[in-house]
GUTOR-509072 format. One record per residue (C-alpha): residue in three letters; y, x, z; residue number from 0. Coordinates in Angstrom, 1 decimal, padded with zeros to 4 digits, always signed. Layout:
<rs>
{r Ala,{Y,X,Z},NUM};
...
</rs>
This chain:
<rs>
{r Unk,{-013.5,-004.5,-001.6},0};
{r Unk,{-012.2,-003.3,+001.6},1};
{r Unk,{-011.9,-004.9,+004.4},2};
{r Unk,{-009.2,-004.5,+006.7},3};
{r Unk,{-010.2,-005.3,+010.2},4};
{r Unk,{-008.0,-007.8,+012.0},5};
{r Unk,{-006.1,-005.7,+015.0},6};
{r Unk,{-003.2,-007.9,+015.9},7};
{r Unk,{-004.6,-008.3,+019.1},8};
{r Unk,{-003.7,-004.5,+019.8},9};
{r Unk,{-000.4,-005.3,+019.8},10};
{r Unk,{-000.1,-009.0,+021.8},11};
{r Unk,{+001.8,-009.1,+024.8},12};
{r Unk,{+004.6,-006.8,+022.6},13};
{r Unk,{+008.6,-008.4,+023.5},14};
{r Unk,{+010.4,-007.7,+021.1},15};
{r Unk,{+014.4,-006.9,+021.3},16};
{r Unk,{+017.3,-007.1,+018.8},17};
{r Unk,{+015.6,-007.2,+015.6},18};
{r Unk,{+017.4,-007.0,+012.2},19};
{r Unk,{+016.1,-008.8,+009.1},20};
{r Unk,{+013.9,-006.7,+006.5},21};
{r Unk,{+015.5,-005.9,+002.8},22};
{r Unk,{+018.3,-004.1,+001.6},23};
{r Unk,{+020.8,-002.2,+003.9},24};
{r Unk,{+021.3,-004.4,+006.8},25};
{r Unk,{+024.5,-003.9,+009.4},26};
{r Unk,{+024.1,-002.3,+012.6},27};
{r Unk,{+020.8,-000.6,+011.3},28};
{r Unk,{+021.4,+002.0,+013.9},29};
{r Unk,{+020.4,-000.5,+016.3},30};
{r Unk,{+016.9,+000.3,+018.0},31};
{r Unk,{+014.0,-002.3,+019.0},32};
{r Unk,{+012.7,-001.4,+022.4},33};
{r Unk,{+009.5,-003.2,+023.0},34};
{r Unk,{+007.3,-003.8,+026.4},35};
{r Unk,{+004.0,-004.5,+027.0},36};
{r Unk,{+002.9,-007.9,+029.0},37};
{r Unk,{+006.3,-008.3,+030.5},38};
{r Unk,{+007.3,-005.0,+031.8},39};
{r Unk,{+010.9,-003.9,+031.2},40};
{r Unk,{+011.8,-002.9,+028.1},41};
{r Unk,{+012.2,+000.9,+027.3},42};
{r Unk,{+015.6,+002.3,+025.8},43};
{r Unk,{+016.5,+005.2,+024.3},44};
{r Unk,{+020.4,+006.4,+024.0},45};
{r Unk,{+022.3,+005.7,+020.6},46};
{r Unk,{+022.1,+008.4,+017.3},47};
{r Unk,{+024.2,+011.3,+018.8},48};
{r Unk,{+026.5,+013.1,+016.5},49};
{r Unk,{+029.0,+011.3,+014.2},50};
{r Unk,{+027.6,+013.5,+011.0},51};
{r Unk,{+025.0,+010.8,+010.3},52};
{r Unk,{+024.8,+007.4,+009.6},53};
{r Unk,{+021.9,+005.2,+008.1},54};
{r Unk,{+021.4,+005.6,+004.4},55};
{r Unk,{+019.2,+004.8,+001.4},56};
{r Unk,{+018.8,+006.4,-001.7},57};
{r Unk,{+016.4,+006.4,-004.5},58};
{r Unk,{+014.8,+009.2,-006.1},59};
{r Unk,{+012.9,+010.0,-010.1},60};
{r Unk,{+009.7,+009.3,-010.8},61};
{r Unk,{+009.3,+013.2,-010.8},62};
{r Unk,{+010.2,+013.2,-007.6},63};
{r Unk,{+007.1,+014.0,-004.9},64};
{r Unk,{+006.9,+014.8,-001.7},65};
{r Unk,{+010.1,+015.5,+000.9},66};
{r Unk,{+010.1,+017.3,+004.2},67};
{r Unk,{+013.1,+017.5,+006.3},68};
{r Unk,{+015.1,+020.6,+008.6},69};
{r Unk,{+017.9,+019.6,+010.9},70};
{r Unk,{+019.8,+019.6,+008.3},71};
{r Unk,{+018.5,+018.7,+005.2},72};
{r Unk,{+015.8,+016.4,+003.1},73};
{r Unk,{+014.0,+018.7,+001.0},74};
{r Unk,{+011.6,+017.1,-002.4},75};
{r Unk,{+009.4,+018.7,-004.6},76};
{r Unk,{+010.1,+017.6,-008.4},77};
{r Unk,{+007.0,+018.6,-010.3},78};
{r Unk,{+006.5,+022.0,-012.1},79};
{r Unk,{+007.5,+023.4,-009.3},80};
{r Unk,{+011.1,+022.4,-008.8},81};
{r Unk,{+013.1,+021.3,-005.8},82};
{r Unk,{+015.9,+019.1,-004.6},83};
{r Unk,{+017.9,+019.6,-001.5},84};
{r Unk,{+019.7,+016.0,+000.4},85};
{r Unk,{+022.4,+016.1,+003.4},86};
{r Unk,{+020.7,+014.3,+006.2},87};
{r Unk,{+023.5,+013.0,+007.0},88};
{r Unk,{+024.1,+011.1,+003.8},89};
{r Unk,{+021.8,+011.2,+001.9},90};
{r Unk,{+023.6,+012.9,-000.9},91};
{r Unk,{+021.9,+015.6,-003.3},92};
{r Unk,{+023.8,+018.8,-002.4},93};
{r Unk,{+021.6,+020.7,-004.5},94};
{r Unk,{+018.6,+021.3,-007.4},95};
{r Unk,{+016.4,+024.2,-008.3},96};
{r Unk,{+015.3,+023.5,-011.8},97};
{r Unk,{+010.9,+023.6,-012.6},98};
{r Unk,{+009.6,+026.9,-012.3},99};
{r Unk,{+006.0,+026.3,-013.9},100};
{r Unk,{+003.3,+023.3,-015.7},101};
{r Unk,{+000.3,+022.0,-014.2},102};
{r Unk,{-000.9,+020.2,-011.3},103};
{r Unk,{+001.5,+020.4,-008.8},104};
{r Unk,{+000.5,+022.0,-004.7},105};
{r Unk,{+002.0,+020.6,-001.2},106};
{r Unk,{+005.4,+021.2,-000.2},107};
{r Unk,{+005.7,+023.0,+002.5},108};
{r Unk,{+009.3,+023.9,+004.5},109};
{r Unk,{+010.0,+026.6,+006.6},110};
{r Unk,{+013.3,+026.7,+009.1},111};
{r Unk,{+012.5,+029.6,+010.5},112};
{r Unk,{+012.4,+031.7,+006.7},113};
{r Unk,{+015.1,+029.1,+005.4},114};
{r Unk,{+012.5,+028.8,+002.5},115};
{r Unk,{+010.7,+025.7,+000.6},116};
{r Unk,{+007.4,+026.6,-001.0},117};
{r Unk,{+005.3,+024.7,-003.2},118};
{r Unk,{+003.5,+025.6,-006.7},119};
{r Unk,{+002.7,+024.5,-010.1},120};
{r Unk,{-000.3,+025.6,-011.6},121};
{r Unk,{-000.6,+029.6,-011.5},122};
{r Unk,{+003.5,+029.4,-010.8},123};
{r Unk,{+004.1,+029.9,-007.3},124};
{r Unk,{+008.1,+028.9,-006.6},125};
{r Unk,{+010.5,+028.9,-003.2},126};
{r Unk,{+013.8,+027.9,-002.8},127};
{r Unk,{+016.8,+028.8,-000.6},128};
{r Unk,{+017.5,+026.7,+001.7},129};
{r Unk,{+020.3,+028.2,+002.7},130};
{r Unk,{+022.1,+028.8,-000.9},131};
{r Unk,{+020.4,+025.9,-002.5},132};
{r Unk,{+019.0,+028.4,-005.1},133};
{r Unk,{+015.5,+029.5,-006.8},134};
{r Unk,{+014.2,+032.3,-004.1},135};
{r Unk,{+011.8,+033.6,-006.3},136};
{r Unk,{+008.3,+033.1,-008.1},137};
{r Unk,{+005.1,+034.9,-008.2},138};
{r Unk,{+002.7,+034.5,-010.9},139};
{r Unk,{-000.7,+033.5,-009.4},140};
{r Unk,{-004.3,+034.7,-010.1},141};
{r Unk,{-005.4,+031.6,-011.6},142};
{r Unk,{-003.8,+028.4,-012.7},143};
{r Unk,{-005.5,+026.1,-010.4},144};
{r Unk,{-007.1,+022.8,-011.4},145};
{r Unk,{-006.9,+021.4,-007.9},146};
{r Unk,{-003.6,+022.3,-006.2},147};
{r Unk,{-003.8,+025.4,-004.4},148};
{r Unk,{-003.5,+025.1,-000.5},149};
{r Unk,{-000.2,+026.7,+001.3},150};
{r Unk,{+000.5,+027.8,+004.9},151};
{r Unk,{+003.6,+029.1,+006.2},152};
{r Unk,{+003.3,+031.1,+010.0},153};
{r Unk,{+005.8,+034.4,+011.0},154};
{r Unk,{+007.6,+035.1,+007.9},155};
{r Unk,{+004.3,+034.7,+005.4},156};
{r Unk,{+003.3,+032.0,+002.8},157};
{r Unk,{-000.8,+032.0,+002.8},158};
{r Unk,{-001.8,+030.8,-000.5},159};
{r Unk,{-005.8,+029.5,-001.5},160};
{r Unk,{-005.6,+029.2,-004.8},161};
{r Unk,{-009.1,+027.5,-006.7},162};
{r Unk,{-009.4,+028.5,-010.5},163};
{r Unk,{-011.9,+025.6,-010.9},164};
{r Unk,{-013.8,+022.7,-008.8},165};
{r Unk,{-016.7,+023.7,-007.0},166};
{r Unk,{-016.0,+027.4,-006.9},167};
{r Unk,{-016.7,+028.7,-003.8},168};
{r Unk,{-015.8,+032.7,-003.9},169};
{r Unk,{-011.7,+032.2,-004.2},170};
{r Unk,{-008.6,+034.0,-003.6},171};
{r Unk,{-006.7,+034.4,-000.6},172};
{r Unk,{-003.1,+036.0,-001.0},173};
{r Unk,{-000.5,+036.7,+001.6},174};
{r Unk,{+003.6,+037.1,+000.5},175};
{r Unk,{+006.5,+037.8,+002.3},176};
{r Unk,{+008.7,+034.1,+002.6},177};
{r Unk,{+011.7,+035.8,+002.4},178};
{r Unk,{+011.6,+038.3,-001.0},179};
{r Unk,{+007.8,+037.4,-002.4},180};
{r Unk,{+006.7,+040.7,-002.0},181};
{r Unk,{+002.6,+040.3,-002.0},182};
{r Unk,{+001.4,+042.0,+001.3},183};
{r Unk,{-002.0,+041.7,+000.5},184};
{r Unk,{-005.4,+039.3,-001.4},185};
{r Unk,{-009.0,+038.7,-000.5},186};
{r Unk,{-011.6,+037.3,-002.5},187};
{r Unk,{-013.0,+035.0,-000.3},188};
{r Unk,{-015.5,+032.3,+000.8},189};
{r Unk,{-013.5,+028.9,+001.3},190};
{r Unk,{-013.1,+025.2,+000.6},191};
{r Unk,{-010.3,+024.6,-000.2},192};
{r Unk,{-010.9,+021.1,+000.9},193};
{r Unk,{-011.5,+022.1,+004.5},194};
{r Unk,{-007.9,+022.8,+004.6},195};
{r Unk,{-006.7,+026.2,+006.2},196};
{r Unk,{-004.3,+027.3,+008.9},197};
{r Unk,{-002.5,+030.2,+010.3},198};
{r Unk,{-001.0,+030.5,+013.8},199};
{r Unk,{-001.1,+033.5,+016.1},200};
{r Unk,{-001.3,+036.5,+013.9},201};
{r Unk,{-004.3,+035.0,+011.9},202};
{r Unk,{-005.1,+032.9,+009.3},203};
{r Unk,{-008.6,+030.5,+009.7},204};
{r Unk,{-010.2,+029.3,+005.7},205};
{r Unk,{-013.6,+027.4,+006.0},206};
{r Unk,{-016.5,+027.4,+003.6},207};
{r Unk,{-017.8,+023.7,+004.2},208};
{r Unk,{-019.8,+024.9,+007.4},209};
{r Unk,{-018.3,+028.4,+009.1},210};
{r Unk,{-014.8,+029.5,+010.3},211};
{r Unk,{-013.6,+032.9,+009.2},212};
{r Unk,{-010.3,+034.7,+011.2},213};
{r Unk,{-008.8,+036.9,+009.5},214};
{r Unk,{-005.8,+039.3,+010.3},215};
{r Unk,{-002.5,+038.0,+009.2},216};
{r Unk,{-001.2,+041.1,+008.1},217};
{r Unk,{-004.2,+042.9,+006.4},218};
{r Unk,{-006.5,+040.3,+005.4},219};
{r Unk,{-009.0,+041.9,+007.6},220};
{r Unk,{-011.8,+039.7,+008.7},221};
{r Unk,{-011.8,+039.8,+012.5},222};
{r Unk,{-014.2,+036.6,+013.7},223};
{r Unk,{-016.3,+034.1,+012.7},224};
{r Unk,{-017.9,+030.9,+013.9},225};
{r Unk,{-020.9,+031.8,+016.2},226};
{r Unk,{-024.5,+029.9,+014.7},227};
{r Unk,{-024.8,+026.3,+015.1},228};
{r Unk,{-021.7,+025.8,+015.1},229};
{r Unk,{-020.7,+023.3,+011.9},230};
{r Unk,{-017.5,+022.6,+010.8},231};
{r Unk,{-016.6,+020.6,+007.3},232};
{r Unk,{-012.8,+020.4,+008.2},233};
{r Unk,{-009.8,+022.3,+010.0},234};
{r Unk,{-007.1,+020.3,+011.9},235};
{r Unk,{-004.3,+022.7,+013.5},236};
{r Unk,{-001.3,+022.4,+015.6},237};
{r Unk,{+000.0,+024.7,+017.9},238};
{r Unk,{-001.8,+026.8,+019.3},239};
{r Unk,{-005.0,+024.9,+018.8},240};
{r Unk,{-007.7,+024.8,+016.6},241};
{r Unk,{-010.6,+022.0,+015.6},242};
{r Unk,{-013.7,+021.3,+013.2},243};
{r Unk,{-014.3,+017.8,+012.5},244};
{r Unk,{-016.3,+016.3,+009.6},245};
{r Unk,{-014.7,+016.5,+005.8},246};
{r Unk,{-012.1,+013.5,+005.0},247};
{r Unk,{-014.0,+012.9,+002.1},248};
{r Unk,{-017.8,+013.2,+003.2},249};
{r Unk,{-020.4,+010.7,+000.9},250};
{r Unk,{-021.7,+010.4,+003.9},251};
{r Unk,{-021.3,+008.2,+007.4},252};
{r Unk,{-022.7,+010.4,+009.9},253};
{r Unk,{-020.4,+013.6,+010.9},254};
{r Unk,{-020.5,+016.5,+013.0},255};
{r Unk,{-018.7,+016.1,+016.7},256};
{r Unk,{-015.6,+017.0,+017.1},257};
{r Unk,{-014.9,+020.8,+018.5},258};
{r Unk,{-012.4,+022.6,+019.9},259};
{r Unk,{-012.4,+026.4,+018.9},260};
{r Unk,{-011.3,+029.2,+020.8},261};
{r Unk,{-008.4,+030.5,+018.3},262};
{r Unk,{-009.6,+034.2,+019.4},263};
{r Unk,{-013.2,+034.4,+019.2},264};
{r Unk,{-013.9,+030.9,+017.4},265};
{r Unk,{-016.3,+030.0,+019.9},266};
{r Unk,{-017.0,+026.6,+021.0},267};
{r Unk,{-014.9,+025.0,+023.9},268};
{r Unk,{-015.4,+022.0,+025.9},269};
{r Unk,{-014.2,+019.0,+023.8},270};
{r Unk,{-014.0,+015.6,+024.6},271};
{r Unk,{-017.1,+013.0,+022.2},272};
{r Unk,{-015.4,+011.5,+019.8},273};
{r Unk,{-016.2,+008.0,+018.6},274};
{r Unk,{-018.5,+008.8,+015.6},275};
{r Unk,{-016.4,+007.1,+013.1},276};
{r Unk,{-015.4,+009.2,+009.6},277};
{r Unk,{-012.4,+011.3,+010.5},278};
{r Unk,{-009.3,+011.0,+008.6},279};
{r Unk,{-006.6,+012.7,+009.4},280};
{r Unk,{-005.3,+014.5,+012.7},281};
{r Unk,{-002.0,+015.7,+014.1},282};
{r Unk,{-002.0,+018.0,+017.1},283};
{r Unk,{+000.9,+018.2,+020.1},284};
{r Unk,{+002.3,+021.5,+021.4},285};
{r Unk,{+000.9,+020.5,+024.4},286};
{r Unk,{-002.7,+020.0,+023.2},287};
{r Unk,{-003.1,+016.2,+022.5},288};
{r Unk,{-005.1,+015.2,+019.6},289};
{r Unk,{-004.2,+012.1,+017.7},290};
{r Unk,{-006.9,+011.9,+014.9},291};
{r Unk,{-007.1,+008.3,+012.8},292};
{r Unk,{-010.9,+007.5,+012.2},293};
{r Unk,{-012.8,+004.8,+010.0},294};
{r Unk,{-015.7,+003.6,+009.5},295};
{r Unk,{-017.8,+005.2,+006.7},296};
{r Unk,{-019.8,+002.0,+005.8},297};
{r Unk,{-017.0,-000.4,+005.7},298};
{r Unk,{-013.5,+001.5,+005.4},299};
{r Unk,{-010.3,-000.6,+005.9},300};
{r Unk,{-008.5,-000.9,+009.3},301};
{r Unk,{-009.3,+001.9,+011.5},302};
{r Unk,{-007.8,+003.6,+014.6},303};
{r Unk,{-005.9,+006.4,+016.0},304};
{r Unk,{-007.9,+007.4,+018.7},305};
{r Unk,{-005.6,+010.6,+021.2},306};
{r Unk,{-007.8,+013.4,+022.9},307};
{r Unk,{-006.7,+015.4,+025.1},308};
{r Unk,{-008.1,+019.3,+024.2},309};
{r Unk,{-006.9,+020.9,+027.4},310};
{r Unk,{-008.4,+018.4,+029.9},311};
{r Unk,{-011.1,+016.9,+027.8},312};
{r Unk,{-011.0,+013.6,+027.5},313};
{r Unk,{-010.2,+010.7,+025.3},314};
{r Unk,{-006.8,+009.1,+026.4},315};
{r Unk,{-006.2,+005.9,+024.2},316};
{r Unk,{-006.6,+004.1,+020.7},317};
{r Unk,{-004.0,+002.2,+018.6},318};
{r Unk,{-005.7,-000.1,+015.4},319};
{r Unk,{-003.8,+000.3,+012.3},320};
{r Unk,{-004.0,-000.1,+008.8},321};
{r Unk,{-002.5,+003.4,+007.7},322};
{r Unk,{-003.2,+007.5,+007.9},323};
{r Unk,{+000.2,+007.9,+008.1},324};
{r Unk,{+001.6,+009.2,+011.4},325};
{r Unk,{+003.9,+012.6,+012.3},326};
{r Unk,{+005.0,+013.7,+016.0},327};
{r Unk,{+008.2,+013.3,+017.4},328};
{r Unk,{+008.7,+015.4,+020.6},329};
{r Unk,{+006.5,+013.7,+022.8},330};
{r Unk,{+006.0,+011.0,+020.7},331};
{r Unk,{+003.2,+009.5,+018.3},332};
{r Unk,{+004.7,+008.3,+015.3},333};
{r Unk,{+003.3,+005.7,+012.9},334};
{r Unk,{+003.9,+002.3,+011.1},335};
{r Unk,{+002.4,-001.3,+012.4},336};
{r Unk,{-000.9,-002.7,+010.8},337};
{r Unk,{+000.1,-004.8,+008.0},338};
{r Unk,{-002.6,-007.7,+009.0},339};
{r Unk,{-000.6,-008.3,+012.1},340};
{r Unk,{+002.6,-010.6,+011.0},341};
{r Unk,{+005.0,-010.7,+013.6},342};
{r Unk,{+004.8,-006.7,+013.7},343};
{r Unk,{+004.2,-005.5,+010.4},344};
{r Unk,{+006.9,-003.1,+008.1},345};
{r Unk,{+008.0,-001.5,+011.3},346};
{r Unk,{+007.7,+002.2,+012.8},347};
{r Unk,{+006.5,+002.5,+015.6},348};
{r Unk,{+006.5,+005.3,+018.4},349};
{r Unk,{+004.2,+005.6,+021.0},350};
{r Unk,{+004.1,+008.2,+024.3},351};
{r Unk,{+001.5,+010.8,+023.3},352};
{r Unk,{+000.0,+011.1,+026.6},353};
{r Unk,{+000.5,+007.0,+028.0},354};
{r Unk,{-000.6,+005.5,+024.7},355};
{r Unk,{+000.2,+001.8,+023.5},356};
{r Unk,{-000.7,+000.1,+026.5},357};
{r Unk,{+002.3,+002.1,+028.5},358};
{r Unk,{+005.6,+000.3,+030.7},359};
{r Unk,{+008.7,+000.9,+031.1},360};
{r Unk,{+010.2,+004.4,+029.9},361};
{r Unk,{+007.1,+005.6,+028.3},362};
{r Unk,{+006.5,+001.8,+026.4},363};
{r Unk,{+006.1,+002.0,+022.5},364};
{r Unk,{+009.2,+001.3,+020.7},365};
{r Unk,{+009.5,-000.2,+017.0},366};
{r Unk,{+012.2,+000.2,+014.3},367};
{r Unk,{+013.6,-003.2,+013.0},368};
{r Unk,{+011.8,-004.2,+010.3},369};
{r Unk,{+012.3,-002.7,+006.8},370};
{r Unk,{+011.2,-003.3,+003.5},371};
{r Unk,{+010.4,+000.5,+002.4},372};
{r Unk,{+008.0,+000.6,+006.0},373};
{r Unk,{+005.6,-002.1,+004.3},374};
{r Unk,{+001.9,-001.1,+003.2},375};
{r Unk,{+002.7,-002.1,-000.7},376};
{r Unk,{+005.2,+000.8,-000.9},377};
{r Unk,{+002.7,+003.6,+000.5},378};
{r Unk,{+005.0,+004.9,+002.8},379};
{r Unk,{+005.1,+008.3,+004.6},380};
{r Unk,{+007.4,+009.6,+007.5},381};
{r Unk,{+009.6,+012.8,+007.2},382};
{r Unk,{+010.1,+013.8,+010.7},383};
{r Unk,{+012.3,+017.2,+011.4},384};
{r Unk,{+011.1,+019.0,+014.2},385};
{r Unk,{+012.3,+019.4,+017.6},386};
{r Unk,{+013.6,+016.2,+019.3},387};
{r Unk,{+014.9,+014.6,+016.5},388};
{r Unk,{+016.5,+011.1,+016.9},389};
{r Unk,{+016.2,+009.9,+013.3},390};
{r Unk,{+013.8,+009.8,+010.3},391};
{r Unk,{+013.4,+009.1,+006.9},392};
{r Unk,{+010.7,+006.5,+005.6},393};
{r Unk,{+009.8,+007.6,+002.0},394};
{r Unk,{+008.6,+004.6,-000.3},395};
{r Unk,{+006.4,+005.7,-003.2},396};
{r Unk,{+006.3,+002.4,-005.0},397};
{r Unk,{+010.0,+001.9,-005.3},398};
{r Unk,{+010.5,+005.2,-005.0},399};
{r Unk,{+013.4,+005.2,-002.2},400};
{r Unk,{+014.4,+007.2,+000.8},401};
{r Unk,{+015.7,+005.3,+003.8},402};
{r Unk,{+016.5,+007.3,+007.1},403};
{r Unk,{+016.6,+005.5,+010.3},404};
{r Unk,{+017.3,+005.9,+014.1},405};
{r Unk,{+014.1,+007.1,+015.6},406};
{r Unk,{+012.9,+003.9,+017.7},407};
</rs>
């Protein structure tokens, strides 16, 4: 059984201001919490601007996977490769692109920049329009993958790792233009796809379970390499920053250190020591700051997101929780409340990226009221746009329901 380590403590000395009660649609829901920390004043932010939205809840099919969100829209995946476009502002499905392929469905990944969704189902690789609401087009992959194949989107190019069967190492990498499909170019390569990719910068970085190959975003040429000694199981990216931890799902409960690469060479930079717990999951600021949720291997449960700071290296805070589940906000950490902590729990939470949990006044963590689609039965997930958004969308998977709120 696991065992969920008991973290309310984390969180005493939290005020909390102008709650609503959890369930249903409750009035005034545009209302924000604004918490403080032993006392100190409590933090504010200004109303929703923009008289466009308004907070909503919808349900969605049982076909229905994963959403991602623009500024303007809530875009889900459907299975076999099919997509549905919502109005952020309501809610409301404004448009559907039909299932383009069968078989075991990828990540859905959405571009602003391209005004493309991307995702794939089995060899079918499909994109939609956001713009039109319409199929893009589809591309017929190598291989009709029995694990879903891995996407990146970076300057106008989908990167996709497909895997014709589990354990195969020697794989195919293929670059096409967002836009029209057009394939710029393949590589049979040495990967895992388990070690995630990433592509940033004019390159695009697979792994192979221990080394980090660059390669040129617009050839496929190989252009560097992780120097010897250097060991790295998994791939986190954001920005323009680049770091090797150990593999999410490692038998084992030792790991190598967390390492900062240099994008360029992929040599080893100065890194802050991590805590030596199994890495999870990791999100990375513009500005360099680390947030990466880490368990223990022995005993998994309850863990922590633990912030690093990659330009200055250092460790700068840790927040217990119950859930992997987090997203950036501007300057903000984004996650939900442990559920072993009653007076908290089924509430988002943000918290200043470089004060941390413990922070007063302006930079204080903030909570949503609570909500029934935020609890840990319903294996919720944020949908956060990008840019300084000031709403969200919680996406329950056991009741299957979208609810977008202000973001606390």
């Amino acid at each position: 059984m696991r065992r969920i380590r008991w973290v309310g403590a984390a969180l005493l000395g939290l005020v909390l201001a102008g709650c609503s009660g959890a369930g249903g649609t409750p009035s005034g829901e545009t209302s924000r919490t604004t918490v403080s920390v032993s006392g100190a004043p409590s933090a504010s932010r200004s109303p929703v601007t923009g008289s466009d939205w308004h907070a909503w809840t919808a349900s969605y099919p049982a076909v229905d996977g994963r959403c991602e969100a623009t500024a303007h829209q809530v875009v889900c995946r459907t299975g076999s490769g099919g997509f549905v476009g919502r109005s952020r502002s309501t809610g409301e499905v404004t448009w559907s692109v039909p299932p383009a392929g069968r078989g075991k469905d990828a990540e859905l990944v959405v571009d602003s920049a391209t005004e493309r969704a991307v995702t794939s189902s089995g060899a079918t690789l499909s994109t939609a329009n956001l713009r039109t609401g319409k199929a893009a087009w589809t591309h017929r992959l190598t291989y009709g993958s029995t694990v879903p194949v891995v996407l990146k989107v970076a300057d106008g190019t989908v990167f996709v790792l497909e895997t014709p069967t589990a354990g195969v190492k020697i794989i195919t990498l293929a670059a096409f233009r967002m836009s029209d499909g057009k394939a710029l170019w393949h590589r049979s390569v040495a990967a895992d796809p388990y070690g995630d990719m990433a592509a940033f910068g004019g390159r695009v970085y697979t792994i192979d379970g221990t080394k980090v190959t660059a390669r040129d975003a617009r050839t496929g040429a190989t252009v560097a390499t992780t120097p010897q000694g250097v060991e790295c199981s998994y791939l986190i990216s954001g920005g323009k920053y680049l770091v090797c931890t150990g593999s999410p799902i490692s038998a084992g409960d030792t790991f190598p250190p967390l390492q900062r690469l240099d994008p360029d060479t992929l040599r080893p930079l100065k890194t802050a020591e991590d805590t030596g717990d199994k890495p999870e999951r990791g999100v990375i600021s513009s500005d360099g700051v680390l947030v990466l949720y880490e368990d223990s291997a022995e005993d998994p449960g309850g863990g922590a997101w633990n912030a690093y700071d990659l330009v200055h290296p250092k460790r700068l805070w840790s927040y217990n929780t119950t859930t992997e589940e987090a997203e950036l906000a501007d300057d903000r950490f984004v996650t939900f409340t442990p559920v072993n902590d009653a007076p908290v729990r089924g509430r988002v939470i943000t918290i200043d990226l470089h004060a941390g949990p413990k922070a007063k006044g302006a930079a204080a963590p903030r909570m949503s009221a609570p909500y029934s689609q935020s609890r840990y039965g319903e294996g919720p997930r944020l949908v956060v746009p990008g840019g300084d958004p000031d709403h969200l969308v919680v996406q329950a998977a056991t009741h299957r329901s979208l609810r977008s709120i202000a973001l606390p």
